[in-house]
C-alpha positions in Angstrom: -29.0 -6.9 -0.2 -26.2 -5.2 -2.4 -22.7 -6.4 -1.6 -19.5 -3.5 -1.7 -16.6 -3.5 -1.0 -14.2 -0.7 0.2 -10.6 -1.2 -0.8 -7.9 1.4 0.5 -4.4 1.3 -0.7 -1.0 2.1 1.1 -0.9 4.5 4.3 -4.4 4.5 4.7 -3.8 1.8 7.7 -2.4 5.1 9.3 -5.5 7.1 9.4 -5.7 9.0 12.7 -1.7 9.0 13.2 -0.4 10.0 9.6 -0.7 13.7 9.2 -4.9 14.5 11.4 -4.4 17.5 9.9 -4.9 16.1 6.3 -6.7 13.3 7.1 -8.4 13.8 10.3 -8.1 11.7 13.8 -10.4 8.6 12.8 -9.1 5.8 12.4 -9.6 2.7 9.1 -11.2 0.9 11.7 -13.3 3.9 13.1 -14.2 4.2 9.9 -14.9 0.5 8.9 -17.2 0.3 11.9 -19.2 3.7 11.2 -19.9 2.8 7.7 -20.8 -0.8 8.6 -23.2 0.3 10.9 -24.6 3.2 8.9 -25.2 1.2 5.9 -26.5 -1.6 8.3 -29.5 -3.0 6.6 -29.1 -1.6 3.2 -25.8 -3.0 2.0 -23.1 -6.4 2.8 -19.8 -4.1 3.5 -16.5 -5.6 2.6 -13.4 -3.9 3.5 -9.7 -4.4 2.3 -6.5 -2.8 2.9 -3.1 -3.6 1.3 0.1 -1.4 1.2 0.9 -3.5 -1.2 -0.2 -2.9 -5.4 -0.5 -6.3 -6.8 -2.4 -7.7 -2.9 -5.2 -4.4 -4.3 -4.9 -5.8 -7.5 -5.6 -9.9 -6.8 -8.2 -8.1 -4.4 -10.1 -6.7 -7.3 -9.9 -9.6 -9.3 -11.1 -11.8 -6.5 -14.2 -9.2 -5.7 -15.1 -9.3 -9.6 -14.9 -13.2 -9.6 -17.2 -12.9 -6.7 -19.7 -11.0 -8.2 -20.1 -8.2 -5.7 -22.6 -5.6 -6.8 -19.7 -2.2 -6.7 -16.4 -1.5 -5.1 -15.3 1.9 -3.8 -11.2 2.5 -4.3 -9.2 4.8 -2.2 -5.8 3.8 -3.9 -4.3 6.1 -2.3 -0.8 7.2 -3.8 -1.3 4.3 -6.4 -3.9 6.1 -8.2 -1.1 8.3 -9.3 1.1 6.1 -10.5 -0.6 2.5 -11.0 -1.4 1.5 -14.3 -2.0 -2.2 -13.0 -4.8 -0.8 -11.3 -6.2 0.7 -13.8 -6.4 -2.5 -15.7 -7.1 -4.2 -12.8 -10.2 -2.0 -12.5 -11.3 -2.0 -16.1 -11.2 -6.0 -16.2 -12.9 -6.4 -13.6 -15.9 -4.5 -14.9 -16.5 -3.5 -11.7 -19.0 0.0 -10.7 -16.4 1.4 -8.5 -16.1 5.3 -7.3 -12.9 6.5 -6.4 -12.7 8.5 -3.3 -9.8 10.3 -2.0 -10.1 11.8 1.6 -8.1 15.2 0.8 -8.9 17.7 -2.5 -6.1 16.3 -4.3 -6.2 19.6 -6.7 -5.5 21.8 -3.6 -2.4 19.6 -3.2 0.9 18.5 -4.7 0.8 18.8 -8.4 1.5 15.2 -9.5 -1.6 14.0 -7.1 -3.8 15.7 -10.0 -3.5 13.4 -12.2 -5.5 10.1 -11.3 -4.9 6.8 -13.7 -7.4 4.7 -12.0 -10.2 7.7 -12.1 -11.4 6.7 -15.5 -11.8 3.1 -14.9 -14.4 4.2 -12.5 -18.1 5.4 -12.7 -17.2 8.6 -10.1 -14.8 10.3 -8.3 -14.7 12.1 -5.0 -12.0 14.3 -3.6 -11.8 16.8 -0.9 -15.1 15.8 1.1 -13.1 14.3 4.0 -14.4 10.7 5.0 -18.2 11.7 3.7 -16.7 10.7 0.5 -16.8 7.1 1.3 -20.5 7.7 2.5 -21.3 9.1 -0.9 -20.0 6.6 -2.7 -21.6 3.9 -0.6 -24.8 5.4 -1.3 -24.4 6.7 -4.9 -23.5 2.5 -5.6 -26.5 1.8 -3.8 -28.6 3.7 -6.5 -26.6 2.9 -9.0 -25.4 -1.1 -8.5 
């Protein structure tokens, strides 16, 4: 079975109270149990969450040490400023997917710009949480 993990950076513990009509009403843990039990069978979930850059960073480091088979990365507002993730993500050598919840092109102009997008084999934006579905399964192809 084909171990992931799904790492989400800062705010994201707010999903369901920070701004529904962004990101919906469902909660990390809503979400943590949906996926776990659509994937049930196929794939070994993982699942992370740090407000906290260099917690996200030790994280990946400690997944790539573990050999996990691919990570999907919502870094939230760190993929638009973190270079330490980027390394972080390119070290690790890692098959991750970035997935962002909102279309971050439809949004604020300095969320277009992604520096942990190309340290990653994909990235999905604007799908809503389906994104972390796609990823799961595109990794599951693809790991």
């Amino acid at each position: 079975m084909k171990r992931i993990a799904i790492l989400n950076g800062p705010n994201l513990d707010r999903l369901g109270k920070r701004e529904p009509e962004i990101y919906g009403s469902t909660t990390l843990a809503d979400l943590e149990t949906q996926l776990s039990a659509a994937f049930d069978g196929q794939a070994e979930l993982t699942f992370f969450q740090s407000n906290h850059e260099g917690a996200l960073v030790d994280k990946i480091s400690a997944l790539a040490e573990a050999g996990i088979d691919g990570l999907v990365i919502n870094g939230a507002a760190y993929t638009h400023t973190s270079v330490a993730l980027r390394d972080a993500l390119l070290g690790s050598k890692l098959r991750a997917v970035e997935v962002h919840i909102s279309n971050l092109y439809l949004r604020e102009e300095f969320r277009h710009h992604s520096f942990t997008g190309p340290a990653c084999v994909g990235v999905i934006t604007g799908l809503g949480l389906e994104g972390y579905y796609a990823a799961v399964r595109f990794l599951l192809l693809e790991a």
